[in-house]
C-alpha positions as CSV (number, residue, x, y, z in Angstrom):
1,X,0.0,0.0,0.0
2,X,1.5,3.4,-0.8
3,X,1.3,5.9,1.7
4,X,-0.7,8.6,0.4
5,X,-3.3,10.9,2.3
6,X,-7.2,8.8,2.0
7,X,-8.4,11.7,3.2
8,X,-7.3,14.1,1.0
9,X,-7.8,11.4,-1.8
10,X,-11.5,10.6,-1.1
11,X,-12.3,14.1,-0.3
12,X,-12.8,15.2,-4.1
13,X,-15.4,11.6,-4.3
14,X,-17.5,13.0,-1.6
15,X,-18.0,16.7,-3.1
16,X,-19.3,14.6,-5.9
17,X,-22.1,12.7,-4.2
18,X,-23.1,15.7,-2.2
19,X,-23.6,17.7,-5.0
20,X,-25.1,15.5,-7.1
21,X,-27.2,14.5,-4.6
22,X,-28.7,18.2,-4.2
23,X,-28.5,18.3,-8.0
24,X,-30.7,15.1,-8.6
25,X,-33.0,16.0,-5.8
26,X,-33.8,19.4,-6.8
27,X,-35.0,17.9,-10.1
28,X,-37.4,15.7,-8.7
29,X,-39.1,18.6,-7.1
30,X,-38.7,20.7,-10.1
31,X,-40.5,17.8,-12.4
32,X,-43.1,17.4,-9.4
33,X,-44.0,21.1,-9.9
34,X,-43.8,21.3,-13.7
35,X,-45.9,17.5,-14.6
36,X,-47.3,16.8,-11.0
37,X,-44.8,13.5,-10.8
38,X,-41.1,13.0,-11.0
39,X,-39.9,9.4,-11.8
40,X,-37.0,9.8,-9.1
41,X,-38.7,8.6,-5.7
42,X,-35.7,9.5,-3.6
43,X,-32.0,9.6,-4.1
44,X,-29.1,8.4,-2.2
45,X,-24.9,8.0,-1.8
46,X,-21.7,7.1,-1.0
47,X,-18.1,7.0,-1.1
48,X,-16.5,3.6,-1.0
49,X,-14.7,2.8,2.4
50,X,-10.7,2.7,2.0
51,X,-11.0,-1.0,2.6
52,X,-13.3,-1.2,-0.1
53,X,-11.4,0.4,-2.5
54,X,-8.4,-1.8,-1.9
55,X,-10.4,-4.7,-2.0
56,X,-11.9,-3.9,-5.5
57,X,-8.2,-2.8,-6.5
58,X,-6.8,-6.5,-5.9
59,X,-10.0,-8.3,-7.0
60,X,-9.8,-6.3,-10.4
61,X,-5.7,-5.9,-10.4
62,X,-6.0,-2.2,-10.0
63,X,-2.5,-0.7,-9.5
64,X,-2.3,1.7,-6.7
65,X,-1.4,4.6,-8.8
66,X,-4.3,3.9,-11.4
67,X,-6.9,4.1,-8.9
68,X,-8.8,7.1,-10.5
69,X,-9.5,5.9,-13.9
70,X,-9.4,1.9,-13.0
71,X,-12.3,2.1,-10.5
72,X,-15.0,3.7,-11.4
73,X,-17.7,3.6,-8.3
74,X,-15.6,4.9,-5.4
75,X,-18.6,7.8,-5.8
76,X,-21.6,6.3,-5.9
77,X,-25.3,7.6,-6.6
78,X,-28.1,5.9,-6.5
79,X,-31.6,6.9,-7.4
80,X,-34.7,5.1,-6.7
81,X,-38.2,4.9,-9.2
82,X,-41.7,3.5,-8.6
83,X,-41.8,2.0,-12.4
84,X,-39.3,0.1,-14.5
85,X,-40.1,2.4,-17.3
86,X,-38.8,5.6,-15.1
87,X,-35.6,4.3,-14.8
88,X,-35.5,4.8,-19.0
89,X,-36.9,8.6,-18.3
90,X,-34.2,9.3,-15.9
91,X,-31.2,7.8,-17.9
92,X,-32.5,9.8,-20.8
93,X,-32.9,13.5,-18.4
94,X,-28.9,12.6,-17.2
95,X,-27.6,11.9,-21.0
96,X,-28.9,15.5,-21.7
97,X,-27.2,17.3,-18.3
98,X,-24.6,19.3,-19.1
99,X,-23.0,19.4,-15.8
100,X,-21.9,15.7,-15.6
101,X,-20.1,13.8,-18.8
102,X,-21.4,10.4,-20.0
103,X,-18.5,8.0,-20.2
104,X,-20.4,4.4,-20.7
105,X,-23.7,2.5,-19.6
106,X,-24.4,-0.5,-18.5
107,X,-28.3,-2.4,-18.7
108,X,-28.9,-4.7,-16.2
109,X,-32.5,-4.1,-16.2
110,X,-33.3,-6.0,-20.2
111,X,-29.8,-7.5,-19.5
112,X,-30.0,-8.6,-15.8
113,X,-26.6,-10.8,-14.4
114,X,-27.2,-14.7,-13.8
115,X,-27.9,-13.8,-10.0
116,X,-30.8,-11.9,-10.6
117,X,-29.6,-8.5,-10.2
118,X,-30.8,-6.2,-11.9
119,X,-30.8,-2.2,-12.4
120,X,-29.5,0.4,-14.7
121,X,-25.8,1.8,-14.7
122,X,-24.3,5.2,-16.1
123,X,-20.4,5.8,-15.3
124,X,-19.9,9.5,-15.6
125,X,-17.2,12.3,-15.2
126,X,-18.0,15.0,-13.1
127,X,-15.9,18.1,-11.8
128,X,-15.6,19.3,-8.5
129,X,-14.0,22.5,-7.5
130,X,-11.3,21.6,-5.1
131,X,-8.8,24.5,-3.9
132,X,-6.7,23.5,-6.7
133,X,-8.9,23.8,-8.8
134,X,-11.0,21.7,-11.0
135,X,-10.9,17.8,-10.5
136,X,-12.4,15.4,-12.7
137,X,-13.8,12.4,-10.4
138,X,-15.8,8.7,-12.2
139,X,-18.8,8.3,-10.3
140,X,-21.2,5.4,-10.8
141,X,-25.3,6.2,-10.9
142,X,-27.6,3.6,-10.1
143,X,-30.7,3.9,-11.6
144,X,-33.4,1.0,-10.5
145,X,-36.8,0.1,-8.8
146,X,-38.0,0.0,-5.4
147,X,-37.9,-3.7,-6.1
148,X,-34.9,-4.0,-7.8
149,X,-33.5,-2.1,-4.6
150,X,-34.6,-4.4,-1.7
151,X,-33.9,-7.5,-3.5
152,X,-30.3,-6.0,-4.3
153,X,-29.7,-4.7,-0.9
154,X,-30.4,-8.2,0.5
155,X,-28.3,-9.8,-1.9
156,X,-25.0,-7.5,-1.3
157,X,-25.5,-8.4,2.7
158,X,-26.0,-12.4,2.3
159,X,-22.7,-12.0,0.0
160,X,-21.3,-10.3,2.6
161,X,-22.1,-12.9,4.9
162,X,-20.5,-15.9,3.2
163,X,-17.8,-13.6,1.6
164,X,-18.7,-13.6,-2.1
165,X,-19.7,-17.8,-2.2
166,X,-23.6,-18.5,-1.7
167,X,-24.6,-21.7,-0.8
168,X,-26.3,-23.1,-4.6
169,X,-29.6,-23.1,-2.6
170,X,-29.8,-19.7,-1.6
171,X,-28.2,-18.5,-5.2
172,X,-31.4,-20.3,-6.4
173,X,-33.6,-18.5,-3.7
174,X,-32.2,-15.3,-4.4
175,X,-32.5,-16.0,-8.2
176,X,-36.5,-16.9,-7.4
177,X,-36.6,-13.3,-5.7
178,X,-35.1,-11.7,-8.4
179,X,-37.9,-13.1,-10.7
180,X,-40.8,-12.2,-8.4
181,X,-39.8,-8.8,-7.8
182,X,-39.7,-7.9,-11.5
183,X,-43.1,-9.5,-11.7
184,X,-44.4,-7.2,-9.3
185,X,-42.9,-4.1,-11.4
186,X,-44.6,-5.5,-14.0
187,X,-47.9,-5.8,-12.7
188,X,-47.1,-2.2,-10.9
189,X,-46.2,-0.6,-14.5
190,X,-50.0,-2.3,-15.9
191,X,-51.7,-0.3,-13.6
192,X,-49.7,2.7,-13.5
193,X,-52.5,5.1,-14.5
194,X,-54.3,4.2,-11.6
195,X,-51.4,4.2,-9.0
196,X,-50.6,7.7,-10.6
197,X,-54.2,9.2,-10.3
198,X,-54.3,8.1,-7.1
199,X,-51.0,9.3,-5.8
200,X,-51.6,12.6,-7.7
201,X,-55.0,13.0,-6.0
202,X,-53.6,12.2,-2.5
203,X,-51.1,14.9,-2.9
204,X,-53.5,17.7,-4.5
205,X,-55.9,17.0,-1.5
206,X,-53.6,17.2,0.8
207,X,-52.2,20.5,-0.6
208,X,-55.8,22.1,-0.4
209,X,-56.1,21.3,3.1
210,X,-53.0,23.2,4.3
211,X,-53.4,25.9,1.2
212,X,-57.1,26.7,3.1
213,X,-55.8,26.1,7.0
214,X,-52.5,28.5,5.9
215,X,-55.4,31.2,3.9
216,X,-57.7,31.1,7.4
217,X,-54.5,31.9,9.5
218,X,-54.2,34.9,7.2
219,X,-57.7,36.4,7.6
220,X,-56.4,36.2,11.2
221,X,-53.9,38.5,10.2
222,X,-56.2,40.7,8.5
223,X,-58.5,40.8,12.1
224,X,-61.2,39.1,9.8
225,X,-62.1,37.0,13.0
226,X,-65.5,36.3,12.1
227,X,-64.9,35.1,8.7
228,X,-61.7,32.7,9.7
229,X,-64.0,31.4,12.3
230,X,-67.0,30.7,9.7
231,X,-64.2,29.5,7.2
232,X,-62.8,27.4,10.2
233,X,-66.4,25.4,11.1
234,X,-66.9,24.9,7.5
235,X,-63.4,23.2,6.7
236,X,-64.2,21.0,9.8
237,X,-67.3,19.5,8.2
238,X,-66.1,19.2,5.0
239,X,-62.8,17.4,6.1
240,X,-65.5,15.2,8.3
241,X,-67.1,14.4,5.3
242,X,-63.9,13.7,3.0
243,X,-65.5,16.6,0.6
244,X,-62.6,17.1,-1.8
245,X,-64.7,19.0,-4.3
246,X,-66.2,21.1,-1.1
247,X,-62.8,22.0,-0.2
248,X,-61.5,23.4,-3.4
249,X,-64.9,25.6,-3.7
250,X,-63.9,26.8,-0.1
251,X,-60.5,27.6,-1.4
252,X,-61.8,29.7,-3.6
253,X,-64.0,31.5,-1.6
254,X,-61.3,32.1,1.6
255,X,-59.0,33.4,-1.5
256,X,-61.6,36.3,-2.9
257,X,-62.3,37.3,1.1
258,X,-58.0,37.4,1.4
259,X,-57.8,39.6,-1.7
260,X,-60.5,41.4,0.0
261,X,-59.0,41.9,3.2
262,X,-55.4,42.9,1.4
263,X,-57.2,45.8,-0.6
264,X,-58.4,46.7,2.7
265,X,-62.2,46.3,1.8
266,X,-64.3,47.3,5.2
267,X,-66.8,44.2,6.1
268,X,-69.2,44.7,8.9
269,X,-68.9,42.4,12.2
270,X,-65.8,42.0,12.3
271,X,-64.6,44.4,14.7
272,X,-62.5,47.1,12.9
């Protein structure tokens, strides 16, 4: 081992991931605002442990002093969907960033490894601004299911477990997995429409409901007190009643008495 500085070497790897971690995330809200869904559900990462690295280095016959181009996933992102067919929406969105360079792919969703695994991989090169300068570092993004995740995440810590040799019965078992979790994205992505309504109405109600309860704290504000207080008993029966239409029309109506109240309209009974 030589006797450089891991520190200092792995510091450049985890700029990377934080950054593109921000980056990645900020897009899903972005496409949440702009289409009402994002195909990222969350995004995660890391930077390999020294041991890690050293390990991969033999395994692969890495020289020390080749370690930045010869492995490439000491940076590591990875970026869960809901549907098999988001994970070709998001490869496509990262091809067409300008901030990160493409270097290869690798599909191990149609082409999935004897094991089982599978998910979708994108090398890239992305620069950091060290204080030095700029740094080009290889990260690895890992673009798969929620399925695809959980059966992988089992899979790395039962390899773990017996150090890189399963047992032929649980490399069957795991290989069984495998199958019936891509099943269930398959019979996830045949009723997408449906899940996607549904999601999209969950979230719309429950923006109404805090859009109306923020709107009555304002007439507060404005010392409408008998109109927050009417607003107020008739949100209560509506949410009783599960009155999604009957909310959005009381949305309306606290928003014309706000505009009111900011122009400084005068209405009677309510103590000013």
């Amino acid at each position: 081992m030589d006797g450089r500085d891991w520190n200092l070497f792995l510091q450049p790897y985890e700029q990377a991931v934080e950054e593109m971690k921000v980056k990645f995330k900020t897009l899903r809200s972005e496409l949440k605002v702009r289409e009402s869904y994002a195909p990222i559900e969350f995004v995660t990462g890391r930077v390999k442990r020294i041991s890690s690295v050293l390990d991969k280095a033999r395994r692969l016959s890495v020289p020390m002093e080749q370690l930045e181009t010869g492995i490439e996933d000491i940076a590591g992102i990875r970026i869960m969907c809901q549907f098999v067919d988001d994970i070709t929406r998001v490869a496509a969105i990262l091809r067409s960033r300008q901030d990160l360079k493409l270097v290869y792919e690798k599909d191990y969703v149609t082409n999935y490894k004897d094991s089982g695994y599978r998910s979708y991989h994108m090398i890239v090169e992305y620069p950091v601004q060290t204080a030095l300068g700029f740094k080009k570092v290889l990260a690895e993004i890992q673009i798969r299911t929620l399925a695809m995740n959980f059966w992988a995440t089992i899979e790395h810590s039962l390899n773990y477990k017996f150090k890189e040799s399963l047992p032929d019965e649980v490399k069957l078992r795991l290989r069984k997995a495998a199958e019936a979790a891509f099943n269930l994205d398959n019979e996830m992505s045949s009723i997408r429409r449906e899940i996607l309504d549904a999601q999209i109405g969950f979230e719309e109600g429950s923006n109404i409901v805090g859009k109306v309860l923020s709107d009555i704290q304002d007439l507060y504000f404005y010392r409408r007190v008998r109109e927050a207080v009417q607003f107020q008993l008739k949100f209560n029966e509506l949410w009783e009643q599960g009155d999604t239409f009957g909310l959005k029309q009381l949305a309306g109506d606290i928003q014309i008495s706000l505009l009111k109240a900011r122009r400084g309209a005068p209405q009677q009974g309510d103590g000013e």
